[in-house]
Structure formats: C-alpha cells, structure tokens
C-alpha positions as CSV (number, residue, x, y, z in Angstrom):
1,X,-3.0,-44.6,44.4
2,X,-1.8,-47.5,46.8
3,X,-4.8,-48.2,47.8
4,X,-6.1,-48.4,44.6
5,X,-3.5,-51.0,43.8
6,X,-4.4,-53.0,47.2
7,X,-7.8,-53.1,46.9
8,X,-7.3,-54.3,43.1
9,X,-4.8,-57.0,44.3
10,X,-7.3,-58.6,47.3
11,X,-10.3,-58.9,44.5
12,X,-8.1,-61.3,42.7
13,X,-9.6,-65.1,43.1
14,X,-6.3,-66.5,43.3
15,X,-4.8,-64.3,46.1
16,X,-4.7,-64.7,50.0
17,X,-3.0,-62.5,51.8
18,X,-1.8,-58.7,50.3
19,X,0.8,-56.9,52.3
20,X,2.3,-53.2,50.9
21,X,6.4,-53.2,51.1
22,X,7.1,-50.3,52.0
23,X,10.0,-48.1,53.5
24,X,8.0,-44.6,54.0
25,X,6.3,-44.4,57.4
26,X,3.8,-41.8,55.6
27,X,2.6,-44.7,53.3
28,X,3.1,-46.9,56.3
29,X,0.4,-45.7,58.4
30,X,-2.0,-44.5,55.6
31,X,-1.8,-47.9,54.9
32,X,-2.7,-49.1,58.3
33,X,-5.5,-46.3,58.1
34,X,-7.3,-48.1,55.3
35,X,-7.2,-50.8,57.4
36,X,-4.4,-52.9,54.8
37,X,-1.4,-54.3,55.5
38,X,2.2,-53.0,55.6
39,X,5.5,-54.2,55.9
40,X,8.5,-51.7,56.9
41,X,11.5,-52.5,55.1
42,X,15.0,-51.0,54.4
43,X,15.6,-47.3,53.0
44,X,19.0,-49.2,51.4
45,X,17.7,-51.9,48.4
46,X,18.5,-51.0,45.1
47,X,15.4,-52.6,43.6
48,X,11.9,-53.7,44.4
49,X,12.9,-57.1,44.0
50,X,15.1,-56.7,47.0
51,X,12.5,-55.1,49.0
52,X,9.9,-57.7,48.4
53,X,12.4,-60.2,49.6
54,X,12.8,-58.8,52.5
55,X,9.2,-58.7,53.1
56,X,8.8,-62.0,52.6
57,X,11.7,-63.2,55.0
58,X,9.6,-60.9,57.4
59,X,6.1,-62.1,56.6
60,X,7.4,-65.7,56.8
61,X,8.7,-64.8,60.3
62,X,5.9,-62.6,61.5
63,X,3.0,-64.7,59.9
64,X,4.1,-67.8,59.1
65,X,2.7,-66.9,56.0
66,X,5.3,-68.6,53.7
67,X,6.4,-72.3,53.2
68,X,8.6,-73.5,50.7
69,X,7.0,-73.5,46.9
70,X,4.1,-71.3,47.5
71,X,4.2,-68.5,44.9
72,X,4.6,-64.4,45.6
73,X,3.3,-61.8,43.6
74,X,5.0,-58.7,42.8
75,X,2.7,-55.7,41.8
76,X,4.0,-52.1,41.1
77,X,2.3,-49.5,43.5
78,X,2.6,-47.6,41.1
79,X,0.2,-48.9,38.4
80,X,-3.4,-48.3,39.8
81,X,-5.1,-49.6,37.1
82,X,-4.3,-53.0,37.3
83,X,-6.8,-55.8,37.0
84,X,-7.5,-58.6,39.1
85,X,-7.3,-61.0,36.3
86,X,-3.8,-59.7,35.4
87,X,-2.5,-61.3,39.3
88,X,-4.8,-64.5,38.2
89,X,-3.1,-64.8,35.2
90,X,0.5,-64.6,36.3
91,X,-0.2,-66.8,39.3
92,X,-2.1,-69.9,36.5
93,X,1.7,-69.4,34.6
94,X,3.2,-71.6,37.9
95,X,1.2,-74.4,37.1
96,X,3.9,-75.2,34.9
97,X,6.6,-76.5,37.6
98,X,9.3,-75.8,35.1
99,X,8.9,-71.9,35.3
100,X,10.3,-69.9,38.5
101,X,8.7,-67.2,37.2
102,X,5.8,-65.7,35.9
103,X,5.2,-62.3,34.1
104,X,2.9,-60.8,31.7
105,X,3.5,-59.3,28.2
106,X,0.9,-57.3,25.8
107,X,1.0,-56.9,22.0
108,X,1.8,-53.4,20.9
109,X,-0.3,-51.4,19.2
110,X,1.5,-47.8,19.4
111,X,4.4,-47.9,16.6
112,X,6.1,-45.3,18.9
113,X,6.6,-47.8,21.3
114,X,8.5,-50.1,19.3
115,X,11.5,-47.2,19.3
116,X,10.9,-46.4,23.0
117,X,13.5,-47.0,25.1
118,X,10.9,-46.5,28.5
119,X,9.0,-49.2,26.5
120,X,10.6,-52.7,27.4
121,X,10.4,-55.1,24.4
122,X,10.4,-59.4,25.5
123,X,10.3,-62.5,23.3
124,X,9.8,-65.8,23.7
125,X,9.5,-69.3,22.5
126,X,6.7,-71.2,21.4
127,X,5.9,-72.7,24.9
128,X,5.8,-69.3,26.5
129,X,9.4,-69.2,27.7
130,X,11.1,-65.9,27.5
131,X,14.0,-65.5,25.2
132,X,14.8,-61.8,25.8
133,X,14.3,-58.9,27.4
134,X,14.9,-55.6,25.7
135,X,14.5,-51.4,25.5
136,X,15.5,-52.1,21.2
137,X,13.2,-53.5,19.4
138,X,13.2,-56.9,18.6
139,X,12.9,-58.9,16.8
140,X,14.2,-56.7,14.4
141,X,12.6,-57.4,11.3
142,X,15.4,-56.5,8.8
143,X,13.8,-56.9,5.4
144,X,10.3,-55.1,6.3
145,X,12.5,-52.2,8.2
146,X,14.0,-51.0,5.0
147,X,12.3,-48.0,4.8
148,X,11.8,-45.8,7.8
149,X,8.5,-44.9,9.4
150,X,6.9,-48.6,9.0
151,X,7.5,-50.4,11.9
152,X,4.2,-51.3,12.9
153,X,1.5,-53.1,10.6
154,X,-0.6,-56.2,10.3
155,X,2.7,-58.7,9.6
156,X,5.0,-56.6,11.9
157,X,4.1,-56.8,15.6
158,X,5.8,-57.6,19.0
159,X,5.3,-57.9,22.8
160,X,6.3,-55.6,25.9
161,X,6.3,-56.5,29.4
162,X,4.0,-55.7,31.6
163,X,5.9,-55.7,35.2
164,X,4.2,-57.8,37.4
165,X,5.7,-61.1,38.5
166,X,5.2,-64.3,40.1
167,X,8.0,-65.9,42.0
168,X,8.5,-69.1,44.0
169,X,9.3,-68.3,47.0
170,X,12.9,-70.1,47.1
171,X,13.4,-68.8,43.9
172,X,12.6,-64.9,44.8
173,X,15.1,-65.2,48.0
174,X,17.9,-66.7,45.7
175,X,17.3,-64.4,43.1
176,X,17.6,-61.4,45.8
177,X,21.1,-62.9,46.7
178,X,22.5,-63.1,42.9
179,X,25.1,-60.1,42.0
180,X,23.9,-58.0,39.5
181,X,24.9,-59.5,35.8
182,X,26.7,-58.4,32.5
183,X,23.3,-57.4,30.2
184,X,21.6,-56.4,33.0
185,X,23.7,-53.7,33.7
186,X,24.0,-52.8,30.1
187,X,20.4,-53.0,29.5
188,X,19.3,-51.1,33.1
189,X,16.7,-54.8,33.1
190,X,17.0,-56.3,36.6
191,X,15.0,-59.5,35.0
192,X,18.3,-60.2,32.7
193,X,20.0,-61.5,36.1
194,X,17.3,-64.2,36.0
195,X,18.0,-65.2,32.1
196,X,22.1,-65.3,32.5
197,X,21.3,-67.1,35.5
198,X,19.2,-70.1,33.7
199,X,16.3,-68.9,36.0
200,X,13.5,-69.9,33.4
201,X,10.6,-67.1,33.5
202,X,7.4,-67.8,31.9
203,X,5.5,-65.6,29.9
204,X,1.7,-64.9,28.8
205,X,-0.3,-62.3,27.1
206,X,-2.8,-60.5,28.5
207,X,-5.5,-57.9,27.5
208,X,-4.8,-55.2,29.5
209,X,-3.3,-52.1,29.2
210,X,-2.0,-50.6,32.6
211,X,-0.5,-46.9,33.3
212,X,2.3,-46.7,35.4
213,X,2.2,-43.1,37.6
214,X,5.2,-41.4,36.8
215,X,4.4,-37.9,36.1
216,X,1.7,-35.6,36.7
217,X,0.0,-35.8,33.3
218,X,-0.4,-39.7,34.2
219,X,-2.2,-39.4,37.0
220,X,-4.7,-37.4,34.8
221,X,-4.8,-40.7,32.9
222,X,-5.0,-43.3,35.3
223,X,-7.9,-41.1,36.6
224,X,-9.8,-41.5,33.4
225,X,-8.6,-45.1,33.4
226,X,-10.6,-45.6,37.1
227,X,-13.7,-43.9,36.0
228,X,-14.2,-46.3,33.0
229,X,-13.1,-49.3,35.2
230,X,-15.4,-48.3,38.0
C-alpha cells in the first residue's frame, strides 16, 4: 500500500524528492527494498503533522533538502489511490503567497456523508480561504432541512476535505510547536489549531475520490480502485 502511495507521489510533475516518515523498522526497510526513501522518526508524536516535522528538520539536516519557503507535502500512507494531479494541485494553491497552506476538498455526492461524523465537512470563502472545518454538517441549511431525509439535492450541496496538505516549510515547523487549541480538541480536527491560530489555509476542489485503508473491506476497494486506475 506504501508503495502504492510512493510511486503515485514521485509521478507528480511538481514534486522532487519523496521520502516515507516512518517510525516502524518493518516499513522502514521494505521501503528501502523498493529502492524509496525513508526517514525514522519518533514512536512518541501524537499526529502525522508532528512526524512530518520531524522529518523535515531531518531531511534538511541529512540532505540539505530544505531552505526557507519551499513547500512540503503531506500525503496519507494510507490512501493508495491518490493521483498525481491531486499533489499538483495542492502544491499550484502556494502560488498564492498569502496562504501557509494548501489542502484539497471534493463536493459530496453521498447524502450519508453529510451526517457522517468520519466524514469531515470544510467551507470557505469566495477566494478559496477556508472558513471551517467540521464532522456536522455545515452550512446547515435551516429552511431546506425542515423535513428529515433531504439533505442532499441539486440546491443543497457541500465540500469535505480530502487530507492532503501543503505546507511552507517555516510554517509546518511553527505549526508542529503550537499547543493544541480549544475547537480542535472539541472537534478531534488537528487543522483547527491552524484557524485559531490565524494560519490562513487555502482550499481547492478537486475531482477525485480517494479511499483511505482503514479496514479490511477497504482494501477490497482500493483494490478495485487500482485496477481501474491501472
């Protein structure tokens, strides 16, 4: 599945250099055995965030990968079906000098997502700015939401994230330092720290569905996913 996500990752245009963060010497050296590479990192962080911080600081150190402004991407290793054009797309959002971050969001078109809590709702303003991140739905369209069962039609819609992220470089390390905030802790969002801390993320929409591998009966359809993509 890893390698699945690394190989995706390096076939994006706008990419140089793809390292797996890891802190399991098993995915370590199968890594290594693909001939990728990996970055050890502490069994202690609370978040992926965290760890990808640190494997910057050690990239930087290591590589001399990393100056000041260049841009790091985030990708699940868990989401094998991710596109190349989705790590384009985030990366193009840092064009715009005024956003520290960049993420991606996709309209929904399951109504059972809208009540999902596992499904994270985000909006934004008219420049792409987000507003909000969310497990409720919102908005909450009060007058179309009188009667139950209709959330989801052609004048009702709304966005949910898709968890990949850009981050200045600066930015990610400061971030990493922040103590964890008031709605992020009530939410269970780690991406509210960056709101309550005026960090302004920037947001597009993108095409692409991806599966995140939580549970046996995904793998079955990240599998299917593959076959099609392949």
């Amino acid at each position: 599945m890893i390698q699945h996500v690394y190989e995706r990752a390096s076939e994006a245009k706008l990419i140089k250099d793809v390292f797996v963060a890891t802190d399991n010497k098993l995915i370590f050296d199968k890594v290594k055995g693909f001939g990728g590479r990996a970055i050890m990192t502490s069994e202690r962080h609370l978040s992926g965030t965290d760890r990808v911080a640190e494997a910057v600081l050690k990239i930087k150190n290591d590589f001399h990968v990393f100056r000041r402004g260049d841009i790091v991407v985030n990708i699940q290793g868990d989401e094998p079906t991710i596109r190349p054009q989705m790590i384009d797309d985030v990366i193009i959002l840092m064009d715009d000098k005024r956003a520290s971050i960049g993420t991606l969001s996709k309209r929904i078109e399951n109504a059972g997502d809208i009540i999902d809590r596992g499904v994270v709702k985000v909006v934004f303003d008219s420049e792409g700015f987000v507003l909000y991140f969310s497990r409720s739905p919102i908005p909450y369209h009060m007058d179309e939401w009188k009667e139950e069962g209709k959330h989801l039609s052609s004048s009702i819609f709304m966005y949910k994230h898709v968890g990949i992220y850009a981050y200045r470089v600066d930015v990610l390390l400061e971030f990493s330092n922040l103590p964890p905030t008031r709605l992020e802790f009530i939410e269970k969002l780690e991406q509210l720290r960056a709101i309550e801390n005026g960090i302004r993320i920037k947001i597009r929409e993108t095409e692409f569905e991806t599966i995140s591998v939580d549970t046996y009966k995904d793998i079955e359809r990240a599998e299917k996913c593959l076959n099609l993509y392949s």
